[in-house]
Each structure stands twice: as C-alpha cells, then as structure tokens.
N, C-alpha and C positions, 0 to 999 in steps of 0.2 A: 565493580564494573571494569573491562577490558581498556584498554586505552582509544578501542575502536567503537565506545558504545556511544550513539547519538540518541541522547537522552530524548529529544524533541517527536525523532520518530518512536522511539521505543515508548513512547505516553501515547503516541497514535495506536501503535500497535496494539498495548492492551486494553485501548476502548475500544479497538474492533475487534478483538478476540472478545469484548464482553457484549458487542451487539450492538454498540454505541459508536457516538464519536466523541473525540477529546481532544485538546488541545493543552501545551506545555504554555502558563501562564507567566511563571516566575523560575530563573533558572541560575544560580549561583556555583562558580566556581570556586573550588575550599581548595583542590592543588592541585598540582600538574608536574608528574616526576616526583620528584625530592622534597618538591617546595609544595606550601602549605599557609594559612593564613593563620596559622597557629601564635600568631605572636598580637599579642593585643595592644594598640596603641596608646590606651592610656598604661601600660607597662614599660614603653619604649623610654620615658626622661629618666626611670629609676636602671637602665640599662645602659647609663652614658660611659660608664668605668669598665662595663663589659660589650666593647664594643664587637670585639670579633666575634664574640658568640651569637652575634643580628647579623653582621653583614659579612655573606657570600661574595669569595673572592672571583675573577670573571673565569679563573681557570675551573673554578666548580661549577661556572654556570655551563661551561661549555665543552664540560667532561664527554657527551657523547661523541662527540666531536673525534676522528681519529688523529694522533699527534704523527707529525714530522718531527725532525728533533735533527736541525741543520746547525752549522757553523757561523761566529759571530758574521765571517767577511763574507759568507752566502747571504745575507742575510740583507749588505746594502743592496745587493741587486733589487732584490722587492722592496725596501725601503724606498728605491728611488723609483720604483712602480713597473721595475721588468721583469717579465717572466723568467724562471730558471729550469733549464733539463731536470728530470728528475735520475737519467740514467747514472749520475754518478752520487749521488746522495745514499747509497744503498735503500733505497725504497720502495718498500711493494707496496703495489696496490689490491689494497682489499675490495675494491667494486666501488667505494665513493667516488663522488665527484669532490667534495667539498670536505678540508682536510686544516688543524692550526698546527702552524708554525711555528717550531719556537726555539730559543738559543740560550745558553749560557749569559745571556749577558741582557736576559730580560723582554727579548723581541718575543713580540706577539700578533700572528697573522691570521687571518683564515685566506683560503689559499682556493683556488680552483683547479682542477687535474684535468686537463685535456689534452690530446696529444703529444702524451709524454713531457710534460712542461708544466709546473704551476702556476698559473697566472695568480697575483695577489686582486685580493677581492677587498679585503675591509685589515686597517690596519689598525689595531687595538691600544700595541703597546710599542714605541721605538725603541731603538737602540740604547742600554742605557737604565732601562726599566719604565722610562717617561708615556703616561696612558696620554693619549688622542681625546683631543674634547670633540 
C-alpha cells in the first residue's frame, strides 16, 4: 500500500466493483514510516539491558523534518521565545514551512519559516542537552 491508500474507501470500492456494498469493520495499524509494532510486549522486561535497541531517540523520530544547524548564542534568542532572521544563518529554504533547530550544545526546536524569520513553535530540548517535560 502507498502512503496515500485509505483502506476504508478502498473496502468500499471493491464491493462496488463486485456489485455489492461493503463496509471496513476492523482496521489496525501495524506501522507508519519506520516504526512498526514489531516488538512484543511480553519481550519488552527481557530487553531492560538493551535498552537503545526499543527506544527511538526524538531526533530519529523527527528525521523528516528538514535540519537548521544554528549557533549555541542564536539559539537564546528562541530559547527565550523570539524569532530570529534567517538571512544570516546561511539558510535556504527548501519550500517548508516547518524546520528543527539544532546546535552544538544540545538545543532542539522545531521552528516555523515565515517571512524570512523563524518563529519557534515547540521547544524539545534546551540549552545544555535538558528535554522539556
């Protein structure tokens, strides 16, 4: 299946290609991307020594995501929730609106591109490497 197939209509469709009608009763998602339910729960306590190889770190979660890759002292500006020009960042824009952030020293944003400026949207990780509860 494509990433764009809607299983619910596509169960419509071929009960009317068969003359009939039909409806999607039961409908379980097994993955999306990368991820996968491939890991079974009662195998999760025998997996406490191997912990990295369960849990995805947030920068793999949000790999499609296109990177910035700014300066620790650019980096208070959004901290402290201001937008920053992007004209001296060396940064192009590929067509996103929606972009993370990140620095040598652990910061982690996702960032909004409007008017030549990124406004900070959701802030992950501070200064520091410290994740945001």
């Amino acid at each position: 299946m494509s990433s764009g197939t809607y299983i619910r209509v596509l169960s419509e469709d071929i009960a009317k290609a068969l003359g009939t009608v039909g409806c999607t009763i039961s409908l379980r998602r097994t993955s999306i991307g990368k991820f996968n339910i491939g890991l079974p729960l009662d195998k999760l306590p025998g997996m406490i020594h191997n912990v990295n190889e369960v849990i995805t770190s947030v920068e793999d979660l949000l790999d499609d995501i296109p990177v910035v890759q700014i300066s620790d002292s650019t980096t208070c500006d959004l901290n402290l929730g201001k937008s920053i020009p992007v004209h001296n960042l060396g940064f192009t824009n590929n067509g996103c609106s929606l972009y993370l952030v990140k620095s040598q020293n652990g910061f982690l944003e996702i960032v909004e591109l409007r008017n030549g400026y990124l406004f900070p949207r959701k802030l992950i990780r501070r200064l520091g490497g410290k994740d945001v509860d």
